[in-house]
Each structure stands twice: as C-alpha cells, then as structure tokens.
Phi, psi and omega in degrees: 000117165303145140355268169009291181281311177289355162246359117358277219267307180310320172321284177281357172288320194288298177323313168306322174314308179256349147314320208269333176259005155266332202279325139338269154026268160328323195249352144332304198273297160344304198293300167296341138310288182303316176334293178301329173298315205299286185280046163223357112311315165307313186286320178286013177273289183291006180256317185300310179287318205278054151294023223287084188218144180220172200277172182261017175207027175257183181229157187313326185297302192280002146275098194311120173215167186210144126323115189241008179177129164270136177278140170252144209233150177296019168244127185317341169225039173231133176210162211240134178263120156271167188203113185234151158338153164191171182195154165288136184294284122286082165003284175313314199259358189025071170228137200257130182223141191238132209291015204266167169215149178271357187238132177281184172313339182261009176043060174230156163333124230276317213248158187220109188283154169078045184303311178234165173292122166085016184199101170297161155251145175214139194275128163299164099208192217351049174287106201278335180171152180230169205227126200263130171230144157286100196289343194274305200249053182352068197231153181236124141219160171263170187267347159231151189284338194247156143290126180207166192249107151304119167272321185198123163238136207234132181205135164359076186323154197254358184228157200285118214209163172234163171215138182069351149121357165253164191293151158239180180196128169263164209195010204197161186238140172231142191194123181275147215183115182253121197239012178184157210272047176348290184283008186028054149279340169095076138190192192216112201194152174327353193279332205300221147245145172248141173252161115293117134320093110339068184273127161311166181280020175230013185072355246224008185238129195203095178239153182274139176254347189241141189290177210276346187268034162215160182235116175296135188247302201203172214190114181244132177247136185228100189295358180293326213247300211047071168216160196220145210237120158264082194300158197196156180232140183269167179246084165333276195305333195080335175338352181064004158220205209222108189261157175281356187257355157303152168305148183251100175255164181220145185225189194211154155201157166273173175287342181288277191238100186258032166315319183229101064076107164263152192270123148265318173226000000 
C-alpha cells in the first residue's frame, strides 16, 4: 500500500469519527430538548394545580376534593381527615392529580412532631378543611363551614411528651387559617388576614384568639411559661390586608387553657 492510500483511508476514517460525534451530538441535544419540553410541561401542569388560592364564595360541594390523610391525635378516639383541592387531570383517561403535598416548601415532612410539648403539626397547602371523627359516637364534622386555606393545625401529640420532666397531655385543637376573602378580590389567599383558632376536643367549640381587624404573622413558644406569643399585624386601614408599614403587636395565651389571647405590646 502507497503513502497516498494510507492517508486516504486516515482521512476518511477521522470524517467518520467526526460524523458519529456529531450525530452523538444531536441526538445528545434532542434527548435534552425533550427532557426540558417534558419539564416545562410538568412544571406548568404543577403551577397550573399547586395554586394556593380558592374563590370566596363557594361551598365544599362546589370544589373537587380528596381526603389525604388520617391524623392520629393524642386523644384516643379522635381523629382528624385532612381534606385538600384536587381537579381532574384528564377528563378521558379520568385520571387526578391531587393539589396536596405531604411535604412542606423546605422538602422537610407535612407533619412536624413535637412542634411545641405535647402538641404536632401539619404544614396546609392547598389544605381546604379539615375534618373530626369520633370513633365512640361514630360522628363526622367539620371544623369549618366553608372551603378555607388551612395554614398550620396544631393538634394533640399522639405519642406522649412533657414539660419540665411531667407529662403532659393536650385536649384541644389550633388552627392557623386564611377563612375568608378579607380584601374582596373574590378570593381567599395568603392577600388575606390570617386568623387563629381555638377547638374543643369535640371541634364543636370554636373561639377566635386574635381579633378579628389582624393578621397572624409568627409564633415563639416560652417553655418556662408554656405559653406561646403570638406576633400579628393589625389592619390599621381596615382594607381587610396587610401593609408593611401597619402596626406589629404581640398577644400571648397558655397552653394550659388557650381559650384567651391577651395583648402583650
């Protein structure tokens, strides 16, 4: 073989080389191009649902809803349904996709035990209402009348906690709660006021702890006291939302009997 022909036959073996790492290449990019089309459909599939906002005048009946979990609460024959949004995905193929998440914005666990002694949590989001059942008189109600964007419900640890090295034991339910369309855009959303709750242990009791002209912000728990400071911003204007520049108050109530809110600053 001449010279020639061997740098001939090197010529087109290096073009082959690089047709196969182009064509690689391409179909590298192709692969990744779909990829991104999939998830930028997923993400606008999940922007699309994951909303947490509902109109303000509707009633449970007119909102596509699912039960996603039973609570089991430190009273023994009370258990609690969360109950979140849903919508159908596809009509046809009647398949669902549901607007809850078991997880919060922090990818940490929906329910976060011991938040405070003697009392767990579970973080909403598009949580709609939640629901009591009594296993003794096998009765259902809800704690609300309404469709409302549950924020935080505090409820009776189901395994046993203390404070100061004696047991403790809770009897009662708290629920952080945006439960009406305050700013009358005709919805109900975080634009809102957030309220605090207070439920007897049969739901069937229901007092507001912070007035009603406020909006719950944040929460410090002071385990010397076992009582807990609530910050809250008042709606100074009445506008039914929340400017930053409204006033900032702190009220307090105990854990022991959290029937009443007291103004601290």
């Amino acid at each position: 073989m001449n010279l020639p022909t061997v740098q001939i036959i090197k010529f087109l073996t290096f073009c082959l080389f690089i047709s196969l790492i182009s064509c690689s290449s391409k179909n590298e990019a192709a692969k990744e191009e779909q990829i991104n089309i999939r998830d930028q459909v997923k993400i606008e599939l999940i922007d699309s649902t994951s909303i947490n906002s509902i109109k303000g005048n509707l009633s449970l009946k007119q909102i596509s809803t699912v039960p996603i979990n039973i609570i089991l609460t430190g009273l023994k024959e009370h258990r609690l349904v969360t109950v979140y949004k849903s919508r159908v995905v596809n009509e046809k193929k009647d398949t669902y996709s549901y607007s809850s998440r078991n997880y919060n914005e922090s990818g940490e666990s929906e329910i976060q035990e011991h938040f405070m002694p003697g009392i767990d949590l579970v973080y909403g989001y598009n949580l709609l209402n939640i629901a009591h059942y009594d296993l003794t008189t096998e009765k259902l109600n809800f704690l609300f009348d309404h469709p409302v964007l549950v924020k935080s419900l505090y409820y009776p640890s189901f395994v046993q906690d203390s404070v100061n090295k004696k047991p403790i034991n809770r009897n009662y339910y708290l629920v952080s709660v945006y439960d009406a369309d305050t700013n009358a855009d005709t919805l109900i959303n975080k634009n809102d006021l957030r309220r605090l709750f207070y439920f007897n242990t049969n739901c069937n009791e229901k007092i507001q702890l912070i007035p009603p002209a406020y909006s719950v912000v944040r929460s410090k728990y002071d385990p010397m006291n076992d009582v807990v400071y609530i910050f809250a911003h008042q709606d100074a204007n009445g506008n039914g939302k929340i400017e930053r520049e409204e006033p900032l108050h702190i009220f307090w109530f105990s854990l022991k009997q959290p029937t009443e809110a007291k103004r601290l600053y």
